[in-house]
N, C-alpha and C positions, 0 to 999 in steps of 0.2 A: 237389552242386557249390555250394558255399555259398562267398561271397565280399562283400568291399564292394565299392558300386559309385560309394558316395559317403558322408563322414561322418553316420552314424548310418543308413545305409540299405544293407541288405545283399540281396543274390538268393540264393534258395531254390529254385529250380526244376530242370528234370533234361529231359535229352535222351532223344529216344524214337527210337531207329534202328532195329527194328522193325517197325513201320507202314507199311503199305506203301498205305494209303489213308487223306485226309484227308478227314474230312465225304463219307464212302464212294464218294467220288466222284475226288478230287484224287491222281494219282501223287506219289509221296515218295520220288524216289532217292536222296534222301539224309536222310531224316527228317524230325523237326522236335524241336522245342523248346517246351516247356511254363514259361513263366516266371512267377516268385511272386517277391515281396520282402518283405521286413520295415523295420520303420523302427523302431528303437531310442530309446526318450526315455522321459523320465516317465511317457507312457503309451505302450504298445508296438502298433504297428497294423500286423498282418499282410496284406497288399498282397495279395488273391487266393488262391486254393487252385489247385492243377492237374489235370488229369487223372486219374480213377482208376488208371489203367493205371501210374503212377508215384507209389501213393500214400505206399508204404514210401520209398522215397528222400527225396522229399520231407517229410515227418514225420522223416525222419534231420537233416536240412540244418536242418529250422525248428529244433526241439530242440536241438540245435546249435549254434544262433545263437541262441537264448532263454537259456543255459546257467542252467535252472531259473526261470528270472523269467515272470512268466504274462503274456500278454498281456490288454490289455484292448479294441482294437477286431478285428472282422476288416471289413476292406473289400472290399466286394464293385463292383468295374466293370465285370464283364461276368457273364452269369450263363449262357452258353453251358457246356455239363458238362465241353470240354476247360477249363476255368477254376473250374470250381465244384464238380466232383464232392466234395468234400471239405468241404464246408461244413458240411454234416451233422456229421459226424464231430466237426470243429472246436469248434459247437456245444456238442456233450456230452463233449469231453475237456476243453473251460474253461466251465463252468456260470455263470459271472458276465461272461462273454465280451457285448459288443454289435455287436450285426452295423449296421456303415454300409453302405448302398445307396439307389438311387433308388426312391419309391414303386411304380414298375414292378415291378421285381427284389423286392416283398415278394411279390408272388402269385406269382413265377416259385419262390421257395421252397417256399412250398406244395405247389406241380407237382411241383416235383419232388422232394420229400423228403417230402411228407405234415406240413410243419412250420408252426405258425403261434405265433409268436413275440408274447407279450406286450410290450405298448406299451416298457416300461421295458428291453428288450435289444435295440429297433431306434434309432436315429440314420437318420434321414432324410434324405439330402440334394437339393437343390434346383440351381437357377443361382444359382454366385457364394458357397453356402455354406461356412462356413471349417471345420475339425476342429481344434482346437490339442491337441497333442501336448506340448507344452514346450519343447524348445528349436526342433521343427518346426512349421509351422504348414500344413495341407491345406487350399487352395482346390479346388470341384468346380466342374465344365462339363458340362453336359447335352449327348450326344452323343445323340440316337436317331438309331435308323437307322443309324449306324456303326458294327456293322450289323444291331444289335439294337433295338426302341424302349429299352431300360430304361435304354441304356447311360451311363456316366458318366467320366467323366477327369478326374485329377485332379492341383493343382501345388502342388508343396511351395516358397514362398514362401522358404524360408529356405536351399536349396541351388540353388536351382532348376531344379528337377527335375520332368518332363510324364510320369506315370504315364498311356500314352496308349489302356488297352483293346486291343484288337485296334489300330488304326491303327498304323503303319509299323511291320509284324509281318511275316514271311516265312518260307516254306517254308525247313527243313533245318537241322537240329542245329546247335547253337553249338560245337561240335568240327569241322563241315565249313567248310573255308575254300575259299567258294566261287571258282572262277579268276576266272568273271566278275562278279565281284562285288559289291555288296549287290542292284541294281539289279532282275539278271535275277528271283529269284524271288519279290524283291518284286514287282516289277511281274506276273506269274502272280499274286501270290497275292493282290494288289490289283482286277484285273480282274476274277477269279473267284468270289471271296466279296465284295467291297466294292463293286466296278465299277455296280454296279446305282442306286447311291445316294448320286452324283454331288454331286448336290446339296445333301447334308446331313453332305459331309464340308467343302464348300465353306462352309457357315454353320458349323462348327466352327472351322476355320482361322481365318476372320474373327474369331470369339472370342478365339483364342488367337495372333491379332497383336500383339495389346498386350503383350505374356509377353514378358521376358528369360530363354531357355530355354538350360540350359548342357546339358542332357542329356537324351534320351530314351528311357525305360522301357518299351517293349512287349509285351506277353502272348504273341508269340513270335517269335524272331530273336534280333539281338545290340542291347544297348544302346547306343546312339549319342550319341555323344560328342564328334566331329568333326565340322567341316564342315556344321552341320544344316541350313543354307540349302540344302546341296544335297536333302538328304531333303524339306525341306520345298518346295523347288519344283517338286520333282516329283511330289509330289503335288495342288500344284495345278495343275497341265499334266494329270496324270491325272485329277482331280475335275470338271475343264471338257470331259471330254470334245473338248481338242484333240489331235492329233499329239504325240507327243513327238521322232520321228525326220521327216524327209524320208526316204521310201522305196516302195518294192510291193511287198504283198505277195500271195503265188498260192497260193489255196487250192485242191486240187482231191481231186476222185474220180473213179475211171474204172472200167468192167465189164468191159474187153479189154484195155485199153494203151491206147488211141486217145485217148481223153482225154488221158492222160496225156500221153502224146507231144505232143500240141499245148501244153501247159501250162509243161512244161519246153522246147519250143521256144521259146514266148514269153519264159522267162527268159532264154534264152540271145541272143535279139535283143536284151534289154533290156540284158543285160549288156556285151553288145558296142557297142550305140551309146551307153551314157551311164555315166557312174562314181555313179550314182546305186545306194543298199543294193537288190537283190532279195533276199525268201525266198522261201524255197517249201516248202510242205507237205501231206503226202498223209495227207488225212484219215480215209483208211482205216488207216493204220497210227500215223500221227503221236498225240503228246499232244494229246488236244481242248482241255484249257486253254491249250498252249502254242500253241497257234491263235486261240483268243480273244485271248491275251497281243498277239501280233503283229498280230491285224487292229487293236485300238486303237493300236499303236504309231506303226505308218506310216498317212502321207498318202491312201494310196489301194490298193484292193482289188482283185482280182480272183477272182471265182469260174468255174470251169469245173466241169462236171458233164455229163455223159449224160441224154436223156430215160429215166425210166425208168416205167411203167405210165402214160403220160400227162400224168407230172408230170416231177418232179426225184430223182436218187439220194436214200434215203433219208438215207445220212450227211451229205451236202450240207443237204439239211431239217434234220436235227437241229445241223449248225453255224449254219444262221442262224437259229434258234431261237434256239439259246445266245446269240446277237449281240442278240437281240432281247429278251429277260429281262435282259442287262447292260445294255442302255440303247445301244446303238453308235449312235454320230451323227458328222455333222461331217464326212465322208470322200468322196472321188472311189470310185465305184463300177463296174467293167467285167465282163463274161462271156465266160464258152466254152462252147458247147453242143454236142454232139453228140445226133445220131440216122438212122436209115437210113430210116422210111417218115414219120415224122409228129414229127418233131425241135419240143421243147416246153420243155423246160428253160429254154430262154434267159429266156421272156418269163414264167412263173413266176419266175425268180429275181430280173426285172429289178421285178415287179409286189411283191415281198414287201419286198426291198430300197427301193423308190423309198416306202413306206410308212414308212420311218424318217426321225427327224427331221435335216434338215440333209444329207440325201444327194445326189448330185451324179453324174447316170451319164455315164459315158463310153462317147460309141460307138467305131467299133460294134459291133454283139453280131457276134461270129465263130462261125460257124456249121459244126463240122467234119462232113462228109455220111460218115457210116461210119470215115472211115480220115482221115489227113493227105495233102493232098496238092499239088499245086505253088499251087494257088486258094489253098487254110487259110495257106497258110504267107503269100503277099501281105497277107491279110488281117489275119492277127498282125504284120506289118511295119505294116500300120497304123495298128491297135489299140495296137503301140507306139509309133509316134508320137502319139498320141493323149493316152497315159499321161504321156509325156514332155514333152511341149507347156507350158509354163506361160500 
């Protein structure tokens, strides 16, 4: 799918619908998107390689768009294998070929290809290094941790144009037009692969303040081209770890219904006394990313769970795990517990949670004794006030 996306700068890359797991872990119901460009000039620097799984398409698209003219750099900005597997290849189908990367990304070649490249076919780049091309000129930004150390992004000064690595990249083929659009799987696929390192997309940003940016290029999704203040302020609402919506959201697990029942109770109180967003979601069955996605979205949380050996259901552990590897902070925290002889959940959940930074618990912990019943239900009438309270 070879196209311009801007004078002298063309996309090569190819949709993968397919895949039904991202980084063996992430759901894809609708794919994704493996993006490469080329940048056309006196000297010709190929933007990234893709995914093996698309190496034939992609080699159709460059070749393509090369229409016999050899290139002379390949740019490497991320060196993850959905980005690089092809580098290799690259390598030995243009023998005069110099590979640009960050000194990181030369031992990540090694690793992964068994390749160690004489001094004279690497280009190094650094903070603030320029590549001139001819009529293009590449400025690089050192990104580690976004969400790799090696990583690099880069801006071509004379369209201006933010070649930005993995950042503002998103779940689902560039043929799916998503209903809810760009938003929803970015912000998924933001909190789940990037969410962790907040911080160091926050010193990127600040770098790239200064940038008159008409457009941006990321390694998967659609290129953006409108409106980029919105792209870009939502990610620093996401980098900061604040709220993006006003809302609650209700996560839970249950071993009979009884959980459950109290959980969906509580939204339906909450619903009824306030036009404020509830979700809800059953982490037994739900997408676990798309649970992570929404606990950073809204204001304030709520966990319900069953004692279960002592402790807490295991799926419940394993989501605030996951909360706890991304970094979750900055949020109102409440519970739901059940149990019939020795009800423990509560004070596990509230002791693991009150351990993150910036956590704020709201009582009080409601406490369902086996089943629902007229007690649980006052109790969530309070807990809803509670939630609602400013």
């Amino acid at each position: 799918m070879e196209k311009r996306v801007a004078p002298g700068i063309y996309y090569i890359g190819a949709d993968d619908k397919e895949l039904d797991l991202f980084e063996g872990q992430y759901i894809l119901p609708e794919g994704i998107s493996y993006n490469s460009y080329v940048i056309m000039d006196e000297k010709i620097a190929i933007m990234d390689t893709i995914d093996a799984r698309k190496t034939n398409e992609w080699l159709e698209n460059l070749e393509s768009t090369l229409g016999g003219k050899t290139p002379t750099y390949l740019v490497v900005h991320h060196m993850e294998p959905d980005h690089s597997s092809n580098v290799k290849l690259i390598l030995e189908k243009y023998p005069d070929i110099k590979l640009v990367c960050s000194q990181k990304a030369v031992a990540m070649v090694k690793r992964f290809f068994g390749v160690e490249l004489a001094a004279e076919r690497l280009v190094i780049m650094g903070e603030g290094s320029k590549l001139e091309l001819g009529e293009h000129t590449l400025q690089f930004f050192t990104a580690p941790m976004v969400h790799w150390p090696e990583v690099l992004m880069s801006y071509d000064l004379t369209e201006q144009v933010l070649f930005s690595a993995d950042a503002f990249g998103k779940f689902g083929a560039l043929s799916y037009d998503d209903p809810e659009g760009w938003a929803c799987e970015a912000r998924r696929y933001y909190f789940n692969i990037v969410g962790k390192y907040g911080n160091m997309v926050q010193t990127v940003l600040k770098k790239l303040g200064g940038l008159s940016i008409k457009m941006i290029c990321p390694l998967h999704g659609p290129v953006l081209d409108t409106d980029l203040s919105y792209y870009i302020d939502l990610y620093n609402t996401w980098s900061s770890y604040e709220p993006e919506d006003k809302g609650i959201f209700i996560a839970y697990c249950s071993l009979h219904g009884n959980t459950e029942e109290a959980a969906l109770k509580l939204a339906s109180i909450l619903k009824s006394d306030s036009s404020e967003k509830v979700s809800v979601s059953d982490l037994r069955r739900d997408d676990m990313a798309e649970a992570i996605e929404d606990a950073f979205r809204y204001d304030r949380l709520v966990l319900a769970a069953p004692t279960y050996d002592g402790g807490v259901m295991p799926i419940m552990e394993d989501f605030m795990n996951h909360l706890k590897i991304k970094n979750f902070q900055n949020r109102k925290v409440a519970f739901i517990e059940n149990g019939t002889w020795a009800p423990a959940a509560g004070k596990k959940m509230r002791e693991f949670m009150s351990a993150l930074k910036g956590i704020e618990i709201v009582d009080p912990l409601v406490t369902v004794e086996s089943t629902v019943k007229p007690k649980t239900v006052e109790d969530l009438k309070t807990l809803a006030e509670a939630l609602l309270a400013e």
